[in-house]
DRENSE-690635 format. One record per residue: x, y, z of N, C-alpha, C in turn; residue in one letter. Coordinates in steps of 0.1 Angstrom, whole numbers, padded with zeros to 4 digits, always signed. Example, Ala and Ser with C-alpha at 12.3 -4.5 7.8 and 13.67 -1.06 7.14 Angstrom:
residues 2
+0132-0057+0078+0123-0045+0078+0132-0033+0078a
+0128-0022+0071+0137-0011+0071+0129+0000+0079s
This chain:
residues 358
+1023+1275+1060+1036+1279+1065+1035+1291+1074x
+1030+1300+1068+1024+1315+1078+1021+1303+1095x
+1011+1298+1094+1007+1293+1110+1017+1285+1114x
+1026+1278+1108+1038+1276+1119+1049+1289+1118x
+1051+1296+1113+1058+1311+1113+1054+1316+1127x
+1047+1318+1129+1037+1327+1140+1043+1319+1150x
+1045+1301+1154+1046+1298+1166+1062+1300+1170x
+1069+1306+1162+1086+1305+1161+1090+1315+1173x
+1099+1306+1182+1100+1320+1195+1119+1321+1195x
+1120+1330+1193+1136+1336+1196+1139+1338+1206x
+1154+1336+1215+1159+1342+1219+1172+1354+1219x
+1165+1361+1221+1176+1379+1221+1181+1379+1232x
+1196+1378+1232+1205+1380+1240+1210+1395+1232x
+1212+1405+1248+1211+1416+1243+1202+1421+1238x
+1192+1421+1242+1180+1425+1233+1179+1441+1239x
+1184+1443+1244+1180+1458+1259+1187+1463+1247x
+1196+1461+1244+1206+1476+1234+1200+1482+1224x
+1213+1489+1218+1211+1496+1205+1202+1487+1195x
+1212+1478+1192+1204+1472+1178+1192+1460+1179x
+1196+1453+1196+1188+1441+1201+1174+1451+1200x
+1166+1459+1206+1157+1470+1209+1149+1470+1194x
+1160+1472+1186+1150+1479+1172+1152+1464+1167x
+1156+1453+1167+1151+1443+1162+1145+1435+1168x
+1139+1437+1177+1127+1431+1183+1114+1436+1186x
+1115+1452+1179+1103+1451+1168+1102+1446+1156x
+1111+1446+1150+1111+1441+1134+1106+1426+1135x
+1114+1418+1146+1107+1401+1151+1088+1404+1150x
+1090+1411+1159+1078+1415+1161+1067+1416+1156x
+1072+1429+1144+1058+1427+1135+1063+1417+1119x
+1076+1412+1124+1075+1402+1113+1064+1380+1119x
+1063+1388+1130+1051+1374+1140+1059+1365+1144x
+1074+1371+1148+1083+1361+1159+1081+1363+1171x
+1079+1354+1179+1077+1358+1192+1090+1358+1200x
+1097+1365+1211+1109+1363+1214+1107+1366+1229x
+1119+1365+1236+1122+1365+1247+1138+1372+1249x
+1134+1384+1256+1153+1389+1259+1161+1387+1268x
+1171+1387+1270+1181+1381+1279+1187+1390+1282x
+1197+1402+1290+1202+1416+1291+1208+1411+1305x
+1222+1416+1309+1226+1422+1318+1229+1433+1324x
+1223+1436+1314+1221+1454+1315+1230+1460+1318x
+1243+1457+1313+1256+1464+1311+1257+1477+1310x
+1252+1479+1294+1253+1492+1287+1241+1489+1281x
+1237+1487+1287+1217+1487+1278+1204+1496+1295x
+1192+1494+1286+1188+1500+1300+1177+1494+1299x
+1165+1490+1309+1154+1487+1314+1144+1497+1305x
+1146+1509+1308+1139+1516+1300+1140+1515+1282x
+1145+1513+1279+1148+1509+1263+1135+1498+1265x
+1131+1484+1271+1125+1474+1271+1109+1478+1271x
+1113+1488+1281+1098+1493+1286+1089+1502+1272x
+1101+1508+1267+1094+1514+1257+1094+1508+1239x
+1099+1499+1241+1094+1487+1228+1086+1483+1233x
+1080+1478+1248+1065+1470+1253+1055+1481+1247x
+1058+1497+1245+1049+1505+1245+1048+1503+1227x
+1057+1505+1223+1060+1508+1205+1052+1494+1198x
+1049+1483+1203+1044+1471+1199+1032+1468+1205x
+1030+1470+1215+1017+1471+1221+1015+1464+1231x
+1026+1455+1236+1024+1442+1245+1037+1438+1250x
+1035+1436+1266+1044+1438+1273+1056+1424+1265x
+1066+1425+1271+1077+1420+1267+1086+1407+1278x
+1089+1393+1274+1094+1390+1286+1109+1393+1286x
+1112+1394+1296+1121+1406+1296+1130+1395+1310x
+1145+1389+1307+1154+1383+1315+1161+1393+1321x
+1167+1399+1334+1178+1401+1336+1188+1388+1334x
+1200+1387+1330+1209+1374+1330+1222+1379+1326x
+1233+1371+1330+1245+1372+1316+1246+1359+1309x
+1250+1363+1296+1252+1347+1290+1269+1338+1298x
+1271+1342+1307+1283+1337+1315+1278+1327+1322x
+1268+1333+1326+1260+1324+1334+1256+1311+1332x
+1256+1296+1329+1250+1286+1330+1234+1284+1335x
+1241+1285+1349+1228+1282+1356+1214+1291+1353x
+1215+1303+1350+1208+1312+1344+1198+1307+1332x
+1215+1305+1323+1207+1304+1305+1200+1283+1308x
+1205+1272+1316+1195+1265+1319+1181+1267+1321x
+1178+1280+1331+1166+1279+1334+1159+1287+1326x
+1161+1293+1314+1155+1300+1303+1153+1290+1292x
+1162+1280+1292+1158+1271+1279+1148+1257+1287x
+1150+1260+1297+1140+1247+1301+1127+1255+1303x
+1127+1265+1305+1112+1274+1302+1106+1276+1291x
+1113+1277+1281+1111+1276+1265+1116+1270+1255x
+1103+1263+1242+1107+1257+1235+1114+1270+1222x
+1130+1271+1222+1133+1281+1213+1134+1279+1198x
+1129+1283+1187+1135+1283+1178+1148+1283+1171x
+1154+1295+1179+1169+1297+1171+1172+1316+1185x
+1185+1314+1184+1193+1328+1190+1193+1335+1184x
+1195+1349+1189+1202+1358+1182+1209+1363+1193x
+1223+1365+1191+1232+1368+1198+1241+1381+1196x
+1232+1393+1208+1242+1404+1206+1247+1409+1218x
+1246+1398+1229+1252+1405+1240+1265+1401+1241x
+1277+1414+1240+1286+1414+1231+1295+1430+1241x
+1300+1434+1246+1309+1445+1248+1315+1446+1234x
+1319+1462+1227+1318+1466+1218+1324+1475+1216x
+1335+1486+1223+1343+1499+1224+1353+1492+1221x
+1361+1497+1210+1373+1494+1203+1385+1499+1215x
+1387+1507+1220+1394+1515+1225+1393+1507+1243x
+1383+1507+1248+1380+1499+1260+1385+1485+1258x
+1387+1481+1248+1389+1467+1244+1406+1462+1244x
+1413+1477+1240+1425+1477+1242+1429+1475+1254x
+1426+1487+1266+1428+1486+1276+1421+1474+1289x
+1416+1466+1284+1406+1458+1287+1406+1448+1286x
+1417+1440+1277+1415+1425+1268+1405+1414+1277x
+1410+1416+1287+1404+1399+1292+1394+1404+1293x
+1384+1411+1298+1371+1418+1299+1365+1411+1284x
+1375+1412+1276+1362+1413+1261+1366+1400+1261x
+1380+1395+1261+1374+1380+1259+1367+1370+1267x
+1363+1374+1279+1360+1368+1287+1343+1371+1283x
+1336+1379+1283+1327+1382+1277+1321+1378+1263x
+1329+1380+1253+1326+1379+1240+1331+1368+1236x
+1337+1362+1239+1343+1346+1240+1336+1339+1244x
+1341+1337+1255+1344+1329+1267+1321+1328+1271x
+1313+1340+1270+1302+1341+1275+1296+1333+1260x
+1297+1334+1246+1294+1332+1235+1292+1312+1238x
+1306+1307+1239+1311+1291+1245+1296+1287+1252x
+1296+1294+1265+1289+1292+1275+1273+1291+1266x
+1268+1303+1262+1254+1297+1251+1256+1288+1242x
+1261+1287+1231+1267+1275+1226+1262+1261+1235x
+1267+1262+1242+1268+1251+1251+1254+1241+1255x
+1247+1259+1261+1233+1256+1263+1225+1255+1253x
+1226+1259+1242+1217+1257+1229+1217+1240+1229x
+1232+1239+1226+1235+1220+1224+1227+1209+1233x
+1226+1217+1248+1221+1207+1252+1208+1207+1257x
+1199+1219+1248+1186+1217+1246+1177+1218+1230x
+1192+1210+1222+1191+1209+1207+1184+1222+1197x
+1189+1238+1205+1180+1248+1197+1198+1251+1190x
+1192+1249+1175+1211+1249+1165+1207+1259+1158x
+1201+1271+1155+1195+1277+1148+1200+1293+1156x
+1213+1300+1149+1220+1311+1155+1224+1318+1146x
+1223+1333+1149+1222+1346+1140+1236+1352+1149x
+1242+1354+1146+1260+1364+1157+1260+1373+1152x
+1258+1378+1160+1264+1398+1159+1279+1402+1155x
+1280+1399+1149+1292+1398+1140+1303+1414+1139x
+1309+1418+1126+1314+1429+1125+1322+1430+1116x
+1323+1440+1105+1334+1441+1096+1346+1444+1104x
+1351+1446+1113+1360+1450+1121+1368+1435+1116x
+1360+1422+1112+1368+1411+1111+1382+1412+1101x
+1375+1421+1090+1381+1424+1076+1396+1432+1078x
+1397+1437+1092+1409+1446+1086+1407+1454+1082x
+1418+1458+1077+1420+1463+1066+1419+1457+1053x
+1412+1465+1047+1405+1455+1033+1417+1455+1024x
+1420+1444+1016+1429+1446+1008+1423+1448+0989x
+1408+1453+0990+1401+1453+0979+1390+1461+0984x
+1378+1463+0977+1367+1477+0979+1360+1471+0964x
+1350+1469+0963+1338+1466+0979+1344+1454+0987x
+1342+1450+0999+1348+1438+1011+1336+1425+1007x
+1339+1413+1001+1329+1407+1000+1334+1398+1010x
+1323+1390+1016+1322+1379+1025+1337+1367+1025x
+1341+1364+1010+1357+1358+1012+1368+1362+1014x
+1366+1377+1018+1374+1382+1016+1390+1377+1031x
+1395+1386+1030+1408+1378+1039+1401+1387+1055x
+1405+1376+1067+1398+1385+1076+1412+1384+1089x
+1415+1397+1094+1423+1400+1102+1419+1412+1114x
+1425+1413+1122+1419+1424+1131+1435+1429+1142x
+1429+1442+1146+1437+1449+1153+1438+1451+1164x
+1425+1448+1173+1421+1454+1183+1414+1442+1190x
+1414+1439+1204+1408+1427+1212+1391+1428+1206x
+1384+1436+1205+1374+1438+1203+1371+1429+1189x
+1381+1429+1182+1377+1424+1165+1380+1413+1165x
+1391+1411+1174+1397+1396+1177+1388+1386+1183x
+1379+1394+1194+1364+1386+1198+1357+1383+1190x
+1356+1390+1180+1347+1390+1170+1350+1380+1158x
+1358+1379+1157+1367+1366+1149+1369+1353+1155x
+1372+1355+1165+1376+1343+1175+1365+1332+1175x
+1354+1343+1179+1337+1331+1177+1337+1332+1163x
+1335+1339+1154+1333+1331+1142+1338+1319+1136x
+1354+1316+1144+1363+1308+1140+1353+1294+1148x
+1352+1297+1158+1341+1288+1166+1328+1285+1159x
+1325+1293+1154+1312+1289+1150+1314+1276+1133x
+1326+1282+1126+1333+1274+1114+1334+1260+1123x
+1340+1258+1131+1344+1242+1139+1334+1237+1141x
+1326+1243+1148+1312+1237+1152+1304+1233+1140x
+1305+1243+1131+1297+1237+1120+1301+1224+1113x
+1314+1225+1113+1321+1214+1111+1323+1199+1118x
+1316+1201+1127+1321+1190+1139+1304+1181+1138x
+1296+1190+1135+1280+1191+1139+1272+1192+1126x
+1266+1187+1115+1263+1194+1108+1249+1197+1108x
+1241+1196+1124+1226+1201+1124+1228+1215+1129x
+1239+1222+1128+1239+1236+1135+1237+1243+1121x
+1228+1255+1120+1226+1266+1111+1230+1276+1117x
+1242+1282+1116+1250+1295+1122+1253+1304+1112x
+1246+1318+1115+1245+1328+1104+1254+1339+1112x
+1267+1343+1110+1275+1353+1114+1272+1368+1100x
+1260+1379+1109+1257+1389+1100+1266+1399+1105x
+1281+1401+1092+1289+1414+1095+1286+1425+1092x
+1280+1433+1100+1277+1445+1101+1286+1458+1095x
+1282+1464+1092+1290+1475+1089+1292+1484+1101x
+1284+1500+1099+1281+1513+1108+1270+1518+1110x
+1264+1509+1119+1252+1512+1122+1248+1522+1130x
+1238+1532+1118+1236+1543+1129+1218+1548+1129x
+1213+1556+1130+1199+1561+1132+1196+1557+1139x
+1184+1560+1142+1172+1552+1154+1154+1553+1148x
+1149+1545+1158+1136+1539+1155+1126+1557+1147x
+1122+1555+1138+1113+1568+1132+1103+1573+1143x
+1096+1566+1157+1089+1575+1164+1102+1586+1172x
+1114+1583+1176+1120+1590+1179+1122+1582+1194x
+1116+1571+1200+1112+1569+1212+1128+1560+1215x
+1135+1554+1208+1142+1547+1208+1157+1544+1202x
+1167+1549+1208+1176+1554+1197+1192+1546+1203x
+1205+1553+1200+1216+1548+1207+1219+1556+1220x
+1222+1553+1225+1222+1559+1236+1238+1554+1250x
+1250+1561+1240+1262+1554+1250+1263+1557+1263x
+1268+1549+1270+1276+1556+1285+1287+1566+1283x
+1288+1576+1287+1300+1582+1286+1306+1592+1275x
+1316+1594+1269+1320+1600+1257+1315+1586+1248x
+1303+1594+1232+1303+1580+1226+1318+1575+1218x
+1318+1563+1216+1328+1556+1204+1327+1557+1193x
+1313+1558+1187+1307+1562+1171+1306+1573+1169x
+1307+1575+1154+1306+1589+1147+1294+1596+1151x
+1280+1588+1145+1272+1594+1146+1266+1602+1162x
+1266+1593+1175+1264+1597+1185+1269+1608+1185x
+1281+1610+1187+1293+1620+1191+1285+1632+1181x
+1288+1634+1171+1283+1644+1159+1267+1648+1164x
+1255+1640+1171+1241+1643+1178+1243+1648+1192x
+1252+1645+1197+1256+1653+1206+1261+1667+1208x
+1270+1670+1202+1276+1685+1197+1262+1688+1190x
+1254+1685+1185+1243+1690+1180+1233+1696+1189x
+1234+1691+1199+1228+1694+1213+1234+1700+1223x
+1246+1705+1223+1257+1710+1230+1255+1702+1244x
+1256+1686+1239+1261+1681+1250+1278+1680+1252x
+1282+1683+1237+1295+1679+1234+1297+1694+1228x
+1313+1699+1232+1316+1712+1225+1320+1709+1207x
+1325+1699+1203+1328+1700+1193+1334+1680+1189x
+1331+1683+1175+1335+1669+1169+1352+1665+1169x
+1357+1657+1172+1371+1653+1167+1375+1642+1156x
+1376+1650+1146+1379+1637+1135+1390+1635+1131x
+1393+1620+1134+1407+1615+1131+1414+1612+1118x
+1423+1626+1116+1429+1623+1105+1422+1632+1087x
+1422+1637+1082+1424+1648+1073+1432+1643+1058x
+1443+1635+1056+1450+1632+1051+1447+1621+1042x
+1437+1614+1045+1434+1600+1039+1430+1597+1022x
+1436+1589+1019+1432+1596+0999+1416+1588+0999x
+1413+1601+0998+1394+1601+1000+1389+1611+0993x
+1379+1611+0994+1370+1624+0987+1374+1635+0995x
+1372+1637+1004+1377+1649+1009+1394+1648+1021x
+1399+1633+1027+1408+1632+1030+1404+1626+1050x
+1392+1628+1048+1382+1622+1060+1382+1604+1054x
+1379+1600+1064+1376+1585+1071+1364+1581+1061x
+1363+1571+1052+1348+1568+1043+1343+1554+1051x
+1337+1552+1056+1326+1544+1063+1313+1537+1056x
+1307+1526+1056+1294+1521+1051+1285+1522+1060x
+1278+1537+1064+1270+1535+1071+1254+1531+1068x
+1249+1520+1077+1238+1512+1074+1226+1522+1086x
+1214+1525+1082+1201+1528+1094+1201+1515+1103x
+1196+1514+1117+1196+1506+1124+1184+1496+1119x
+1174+1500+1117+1161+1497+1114+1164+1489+1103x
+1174+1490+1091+1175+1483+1079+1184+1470+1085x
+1191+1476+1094+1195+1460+1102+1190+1457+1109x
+1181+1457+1114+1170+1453+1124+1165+1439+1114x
+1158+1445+1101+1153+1439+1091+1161+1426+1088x
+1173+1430+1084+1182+1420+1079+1188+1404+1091x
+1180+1408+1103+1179+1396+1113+1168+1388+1111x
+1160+1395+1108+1147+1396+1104+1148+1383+1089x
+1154+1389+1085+1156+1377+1071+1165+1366+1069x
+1174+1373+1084+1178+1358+1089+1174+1347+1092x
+1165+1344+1098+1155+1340+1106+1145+1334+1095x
+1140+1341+1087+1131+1339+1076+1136+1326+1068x
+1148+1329+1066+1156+1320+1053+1158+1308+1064x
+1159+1306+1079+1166+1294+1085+1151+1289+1084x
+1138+1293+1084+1128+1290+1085+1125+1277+1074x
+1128+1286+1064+1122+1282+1050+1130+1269+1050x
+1143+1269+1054+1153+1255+1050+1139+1238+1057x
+1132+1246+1068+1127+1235+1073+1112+1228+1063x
+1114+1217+1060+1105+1210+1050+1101+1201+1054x
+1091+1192+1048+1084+1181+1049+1095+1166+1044x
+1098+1157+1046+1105+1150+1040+1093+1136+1034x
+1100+1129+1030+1091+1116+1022+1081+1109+1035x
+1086+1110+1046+1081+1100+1058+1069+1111+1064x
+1065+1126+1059+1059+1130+1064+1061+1143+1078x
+1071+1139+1083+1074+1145+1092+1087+1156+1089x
+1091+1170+1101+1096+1182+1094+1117+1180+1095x
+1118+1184+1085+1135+1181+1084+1142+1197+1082x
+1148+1198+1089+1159+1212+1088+1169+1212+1080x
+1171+1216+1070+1185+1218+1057+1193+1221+1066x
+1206+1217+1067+1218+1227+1074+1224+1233+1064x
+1224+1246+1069+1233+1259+1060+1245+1259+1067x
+1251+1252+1077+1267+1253+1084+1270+1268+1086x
+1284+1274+1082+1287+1282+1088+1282+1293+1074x
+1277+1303+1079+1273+1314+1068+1273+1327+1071x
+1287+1334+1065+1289+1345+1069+1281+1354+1063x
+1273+1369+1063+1263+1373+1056+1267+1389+1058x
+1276+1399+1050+1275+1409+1052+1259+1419+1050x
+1263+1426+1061+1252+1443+1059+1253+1452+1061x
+1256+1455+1055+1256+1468+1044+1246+1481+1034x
+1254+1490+1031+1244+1497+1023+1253+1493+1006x
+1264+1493+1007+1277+1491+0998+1278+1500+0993x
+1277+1512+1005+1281+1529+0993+1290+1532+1007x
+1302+1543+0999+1307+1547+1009+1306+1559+1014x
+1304+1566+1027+1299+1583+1033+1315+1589+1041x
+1321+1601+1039+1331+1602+1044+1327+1608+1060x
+1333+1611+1063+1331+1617+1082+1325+1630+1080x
+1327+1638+1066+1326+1651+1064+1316+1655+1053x
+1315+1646+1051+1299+1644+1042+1284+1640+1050x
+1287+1632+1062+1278+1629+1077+1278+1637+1080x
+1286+1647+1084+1284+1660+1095+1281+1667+1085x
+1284+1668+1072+1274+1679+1062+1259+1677+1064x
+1254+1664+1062+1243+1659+1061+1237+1659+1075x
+1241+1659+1085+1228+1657+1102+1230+1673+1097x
+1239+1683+1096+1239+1696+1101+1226+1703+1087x
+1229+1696+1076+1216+1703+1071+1204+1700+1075x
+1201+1684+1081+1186+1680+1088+1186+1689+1100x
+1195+1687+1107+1191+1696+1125+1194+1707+1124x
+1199+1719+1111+1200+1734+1114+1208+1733+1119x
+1214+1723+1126+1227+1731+1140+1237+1730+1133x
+1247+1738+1134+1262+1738+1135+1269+1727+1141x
+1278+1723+1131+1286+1713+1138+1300+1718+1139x
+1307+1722+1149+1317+1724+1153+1330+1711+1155x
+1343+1713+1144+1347+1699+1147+1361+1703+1143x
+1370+1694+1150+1385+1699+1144+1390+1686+1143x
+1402+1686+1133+1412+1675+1130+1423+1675+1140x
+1425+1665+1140+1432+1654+1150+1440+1645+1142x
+1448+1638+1152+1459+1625+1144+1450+1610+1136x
+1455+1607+1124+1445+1593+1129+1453+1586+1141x
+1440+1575+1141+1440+1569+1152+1449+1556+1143x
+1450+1550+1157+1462+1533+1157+1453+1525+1150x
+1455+1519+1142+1440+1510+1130+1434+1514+1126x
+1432+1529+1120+1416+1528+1116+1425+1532+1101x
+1416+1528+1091+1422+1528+1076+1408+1530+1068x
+1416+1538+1055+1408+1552+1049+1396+1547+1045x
+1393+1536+1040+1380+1534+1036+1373+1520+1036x
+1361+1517+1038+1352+1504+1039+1342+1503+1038x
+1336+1499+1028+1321+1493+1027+1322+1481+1017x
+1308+1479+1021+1309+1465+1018+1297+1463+1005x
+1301+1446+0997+1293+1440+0987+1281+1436+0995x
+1271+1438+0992+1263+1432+0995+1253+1422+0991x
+1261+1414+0973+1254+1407+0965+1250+1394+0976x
+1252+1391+0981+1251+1378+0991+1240+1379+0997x
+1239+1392+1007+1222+1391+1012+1214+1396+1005x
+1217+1397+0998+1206+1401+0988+1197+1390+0977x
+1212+1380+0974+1209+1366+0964+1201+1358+0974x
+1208+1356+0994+1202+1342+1000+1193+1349+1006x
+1194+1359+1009+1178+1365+1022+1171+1375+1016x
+1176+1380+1003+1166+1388+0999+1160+1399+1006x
+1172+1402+1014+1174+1416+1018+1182+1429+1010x
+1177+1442+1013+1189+1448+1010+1182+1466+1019x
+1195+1469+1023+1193+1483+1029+1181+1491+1017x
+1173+1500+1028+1169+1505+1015+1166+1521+1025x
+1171+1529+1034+1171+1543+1036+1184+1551+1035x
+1186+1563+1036+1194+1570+1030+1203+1575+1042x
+1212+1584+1037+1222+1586+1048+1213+1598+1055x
+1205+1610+1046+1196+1615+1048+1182+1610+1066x
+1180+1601+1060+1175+1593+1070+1176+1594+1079x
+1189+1583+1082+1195+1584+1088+1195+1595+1100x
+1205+1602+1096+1205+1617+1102+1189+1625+1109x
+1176+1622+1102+1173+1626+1106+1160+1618+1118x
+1166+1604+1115+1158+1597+1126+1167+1598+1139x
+1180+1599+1137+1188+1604+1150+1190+1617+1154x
+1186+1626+1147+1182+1642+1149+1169+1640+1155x
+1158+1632+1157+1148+1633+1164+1147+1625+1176x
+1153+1616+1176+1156+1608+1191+1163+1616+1199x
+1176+1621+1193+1185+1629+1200+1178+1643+1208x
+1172+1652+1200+1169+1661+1203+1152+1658+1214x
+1147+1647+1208+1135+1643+1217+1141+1637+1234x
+1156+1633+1233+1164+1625+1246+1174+1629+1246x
+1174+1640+1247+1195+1645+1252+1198+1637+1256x
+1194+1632+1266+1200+1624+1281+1201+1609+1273x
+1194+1609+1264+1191+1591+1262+1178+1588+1274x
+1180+1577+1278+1169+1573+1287+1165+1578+1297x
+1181+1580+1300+1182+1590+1318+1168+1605+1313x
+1157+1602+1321+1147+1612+1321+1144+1616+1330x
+1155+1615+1340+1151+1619+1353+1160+1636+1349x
């Protein structure tokens, strides 16, 4: 089984970004071979260059968008693929507002377009970058995978929209194995420090924002909201290390593997799993003010931060069950919020800039 493991080649869509980057080492030294696909939106060239370094061997590396057809044709007729992983994806809640057709045209509308191209080079074998953003507001704690799923914002609506797609398809098709992994709050970065998040602009996440003021690239933290019935009246969050979800694609992958077997005639047969939603998670909850306790004891620095209104959607608390990946893939988070903090206290402080090293 190991010597056909080893010939299994992925394609990473999005592979340049935050989480595509750290899970294409985890591919990596788990003996996937892959290929990334980037438009290099909000991702950077340099992120690629320095996983070729962190693994030891250069990388093939697409400029593309998944909008593109003519593009993703000439990548699947160049390779025989295993299966997708799909995270090229626009992702600012707030940009998403002001923005809708951008995200659906992208996170839709670009999602259709691979879809399309997988079908008509029979690779049915897909991992979606998913989001608890699908959940809403939870009407229960911990959020398990049945739970009721609604959204507020075009961004979660993208994010829903293809899952609803991916449920049809499975249904219409039943050789497609489509694994939608809902993510929680992914934050830290890779332990050399060489590789981390790195937004354009003011970040959208906690953690960035909070590593920045740490570095007085930012004067001070703004946290939305004070009031919330919480541990301390701060925002409670499930934040997951990057690296532990890196992993958790990683066992996506593993488990679509394993479905494939020998059948009575000798030759190899694929189980279809249809549509399979897979939360990840740590399933503990961290408040906004318990994170900024925690980086400011790792980095020494002061975090300077003041309260503000909440914001339009965001609601007091979320984390998730994670009995599900844990029962089918035999994953489960396993670093600390500690960690955390301090694997992004060393990227941060090793890259103010992020990549920009000029």
């Amino acid at each position: 089984m190991l010597e056909n493991f080893m010939k299994n080649k992925i394609l990473v869509t999005g592979g340049a970004g935050y989480i595509g980057t750290h899970t294409c080492i985890a591919l990596h030294e788990a003996g996937y071979d892959f290929v990334v696909y980037d438009n290099l939106f909000n991702s950077s060239r340099e992120a690629i260059n320095r996983v070729s370094t962190l693994i030891g061997q250069t990388i093939e590396f697409i400029e593309g968008d998944i909008r593109d057809a003519e593009s993703l044709k000439q990548v699947f007729a160049a390779h025989h693929f295993f299966g997708v992983i799909h995270f090229a994806g626009l992702k600012a809640v707030g940009e998403s507002v002001a923005k809708p057709l951008m995200y659906y045209n992208n996170n839709v509308s670009g999602t259709i377009t691979l879809l399309e191209m997988m079908s008509e080079y029979d690779v049915k074998n897909f991992v979606f970058s998913s989001s608890a953003t699908v959940y809403g507001n939870p009407e229960s704690l911990p959020i398990d995978e049945s739970s009721k799923r609604s959204c507020t914002n075009p961004y979660g609506q993208s994010k829903l929209a293809v899952e609803h797609i991916l449920e049809d398809l499975a249904v219409s098709d039943d050789s497609w194995n489509l694994i939608a992994l809902r993510y929680f709050n992914p934050v830290g970065a890779h332990p050399s420090g060489q590789i981390g998040e790195d937004p354009n602009d003011i970040p959208n996440n906690l953690m960035p924002y909070i590593s920045q003021v740490a570095v007085d690239k930012l004067e001070k933290l703004s946290i939305f909201g004070n009031d919330y019935s919480t541990v301390d009246g701060t925002g409670v969050r499930d934040f997951i290390h990057v690296t532990d979800l890196a992993q958790g694609h990683v066992a996506a992958f593993d488990y679509l593997e394993k479905q494939t077997r020998l059948n009575e005639s000798g030759t190899t047969q694929q189980y279809s799993v249809g549509f399979l939603p897979i939360n990840l998670g740590t399933g503990k909850g961290t408040s906004v003010l318990e994170l900024v306790s925690a980086f400011s004891d790792v980095s020494g620095q002061a975090i300077p931060y003041q309260f503000t209104d909440r914001r339009a959607g965001d609601i007091a608390s979320c984390y998730a069950s994670v009995d599900k990946a844990k029962m089918l893939l035999g994953w489960q988070a396993e670093l600390s919020i500690t960690d955390m903090c301090q694997d992004t206290w060393r990227w941060q402080s090793m890259y103010p800039n992020g990549y920009d090293v000029s």
